[in-house]
C-alpha positions in Angstrom: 79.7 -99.0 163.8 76.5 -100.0 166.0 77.1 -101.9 168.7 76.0 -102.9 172.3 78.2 -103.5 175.1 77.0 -106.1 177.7 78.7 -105.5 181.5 78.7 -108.1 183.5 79.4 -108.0 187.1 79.7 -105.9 189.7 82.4 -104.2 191.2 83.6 -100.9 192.9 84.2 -99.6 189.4 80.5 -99.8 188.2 79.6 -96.2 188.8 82.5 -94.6 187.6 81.9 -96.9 184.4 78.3 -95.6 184.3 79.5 -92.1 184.8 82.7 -93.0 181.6 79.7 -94.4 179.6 77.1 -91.2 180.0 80.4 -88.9 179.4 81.1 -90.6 176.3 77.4 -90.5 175.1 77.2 -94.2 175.2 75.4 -94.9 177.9 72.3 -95.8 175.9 74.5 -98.8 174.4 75.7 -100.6 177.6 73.6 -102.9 179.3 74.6 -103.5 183.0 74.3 -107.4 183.9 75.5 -107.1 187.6 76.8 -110.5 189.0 75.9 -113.0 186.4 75.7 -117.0 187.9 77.6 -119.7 186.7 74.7 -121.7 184.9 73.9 -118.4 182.8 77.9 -117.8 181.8 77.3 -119.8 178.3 73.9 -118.5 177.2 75.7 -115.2 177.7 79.3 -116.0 176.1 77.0 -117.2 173.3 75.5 -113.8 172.6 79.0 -112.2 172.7 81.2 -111.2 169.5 84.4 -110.5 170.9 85.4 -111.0 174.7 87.3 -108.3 176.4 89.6 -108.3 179.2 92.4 -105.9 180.7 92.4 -106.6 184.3 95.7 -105.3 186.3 97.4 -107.7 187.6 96.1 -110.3 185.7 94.1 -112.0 183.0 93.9 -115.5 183.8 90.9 -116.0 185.0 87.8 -118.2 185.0 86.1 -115.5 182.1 89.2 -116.1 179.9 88.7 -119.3 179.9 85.1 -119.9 179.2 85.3 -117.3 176.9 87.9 -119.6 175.2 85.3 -122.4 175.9 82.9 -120.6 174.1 84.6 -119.7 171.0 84.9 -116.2 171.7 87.4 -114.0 169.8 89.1 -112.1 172.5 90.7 -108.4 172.9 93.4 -108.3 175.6 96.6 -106.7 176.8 100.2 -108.7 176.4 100.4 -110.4 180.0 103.0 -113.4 180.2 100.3 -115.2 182.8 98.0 -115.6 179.2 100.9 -116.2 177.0 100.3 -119.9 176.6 96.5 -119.5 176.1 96.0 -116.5 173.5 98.2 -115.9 170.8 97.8 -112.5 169.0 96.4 -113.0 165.2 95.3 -116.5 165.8 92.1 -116.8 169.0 93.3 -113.2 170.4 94.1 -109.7 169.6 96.8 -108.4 171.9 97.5 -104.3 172.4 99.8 -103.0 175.2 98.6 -102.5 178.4 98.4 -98.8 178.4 97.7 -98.6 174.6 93.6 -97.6 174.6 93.7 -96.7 171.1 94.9 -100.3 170.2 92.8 -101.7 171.8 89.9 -99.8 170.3 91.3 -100.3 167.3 91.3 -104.4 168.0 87.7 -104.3 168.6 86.6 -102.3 165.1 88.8 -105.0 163.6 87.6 -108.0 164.7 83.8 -106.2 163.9 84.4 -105.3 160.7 86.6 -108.5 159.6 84.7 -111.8 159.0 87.4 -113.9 158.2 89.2 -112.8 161.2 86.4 -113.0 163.3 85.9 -117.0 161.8 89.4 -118.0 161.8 89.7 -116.6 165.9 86.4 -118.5 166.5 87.8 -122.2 164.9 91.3 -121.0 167.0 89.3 -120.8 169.7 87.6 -124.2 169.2 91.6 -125.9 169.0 92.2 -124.4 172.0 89.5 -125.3 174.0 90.8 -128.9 172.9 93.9 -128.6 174.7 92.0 -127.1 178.4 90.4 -129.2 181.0 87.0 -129.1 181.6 85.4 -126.3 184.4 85.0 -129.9 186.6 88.8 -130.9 186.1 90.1 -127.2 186.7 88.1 -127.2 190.0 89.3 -130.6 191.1 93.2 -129.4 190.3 92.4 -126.1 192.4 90.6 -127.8 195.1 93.3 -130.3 195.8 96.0 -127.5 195.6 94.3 -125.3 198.3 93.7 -127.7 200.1 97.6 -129.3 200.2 98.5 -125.8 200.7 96.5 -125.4 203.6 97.8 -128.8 205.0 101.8 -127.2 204.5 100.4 -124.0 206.1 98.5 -125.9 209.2 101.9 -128.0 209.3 104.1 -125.1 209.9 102.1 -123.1 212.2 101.8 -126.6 214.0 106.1 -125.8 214.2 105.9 -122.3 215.0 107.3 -121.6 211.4 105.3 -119.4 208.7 108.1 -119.0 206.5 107.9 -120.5 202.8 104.1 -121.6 202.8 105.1 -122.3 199.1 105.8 -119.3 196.4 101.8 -118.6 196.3 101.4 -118.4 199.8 103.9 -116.1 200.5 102.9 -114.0 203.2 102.4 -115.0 206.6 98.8 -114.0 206.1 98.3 -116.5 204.2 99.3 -119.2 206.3 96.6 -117.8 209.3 
C-alpha cells in the first residue's frame, strides 16, 4: 500500500529513525520536517491521514490534541492519561504498548477502510466539541504554573520543600 510518512520534529532519535528508515528500504518514503512552528501545525494536520503517537511515558500532549482538533484519525498505544480523549473503534485505534505488529496492522486498517476512516474523522469532530480551545488550554496552564510557582516560592520562603503539590514533587522542582 503506497504511502508517505511525514516526520515532524526533531529530537535525539532522528538519526537512528533515518538509519530504521534506510534499513527498512523506506527511506525514500519519509519526509523529515524538523521542528515545525505553531502557525504551520494545521496546514500540516490537514495533509495527514491518520495521526500517530507512542510516546513513553505519555501521550497527552499538545500533538494529540490538535490532531483531535483537526479531525485526524489516530493510531496509539492504551495509556490511562488518553483514556478520556480517544476511545478505540470510535476517533482512535488503540494496540498495546509493545505490540508493533498491532499497531502496524491499525495503520493498514484505517488506509484501506473508508468508512472507518469517516466515522473516526466525524468522532473526531464531537470530540473536538467537548476540548477547549489552544487559547483556553494555555490560559488553564499558565495560571496553574504560575500558582504552583507561588506554593513553591511560599515554601522555600518557610524553609519547607516538601509537598509542592503531587506535580511538583521533587524538591527540584520547587528551586
Amino acid at each position: 500500500m503506497p504511502c508517505q510518512l511525514l516526520m515532524a520534529g526533531d529530537g535525539p532519535e532522528k538519526e537512528a529513525l533515518a538509519a530504521l528508515a534506510k534499513e527498512l528500504g523506506i527511506a525514500g518514503d519519509v519526509v523529515w520536517l524538523g521542528a515545525v512552528p505553531h502557525a504551520e501545525v494545521w496546514d500540516l494536520m490537514g495533509l495527514a491521514d491518520i495521526f500517530m503517537i507512542t510516546n513513553d511515558v505519555t501521550n497527552r500532549c499538545n500533538p494529540l490534541f490538535e490532531a483531535i482538533r483537526a479531525g485526524v484519525p489516530v493510531v496509539s498505544v492504551c495509556d490511562p492519561s488518553t483514556a478520556d480523549l480517544l476511545t478505540h473503534g470510535e476517533n482512535a485505534l488503540l494496540a498495546d504498548r509493545e505490540d508493533t505488529e498491532q499497531l502496524g496492522e491499525s495503520l493498514a486498517r484505517i488506509c484501506t477502510d473508508a468508512e472507518l476512516a469517516k466515522h473516526m474523522r466525524r468522532a473526531q469532530r464531537d470530540r473536538d466539541a467537548l476540548l477547549w480551545t489552544w487559547e483556553e488550554r494555555m490560559d488553564v496552564e499558565v495560571r496553574d504554573l504560575e500558582a504552583l510557582a507561588q506554593e513553591c516560592a511560599a515554601r522555600r520562603a518557610f524553609g519547607s520543600r516538601a509537598g509542592c503539590r503531587a506535580s511538583a514533587s521533587r524538591e527540584s522542582d520547587c528551586l
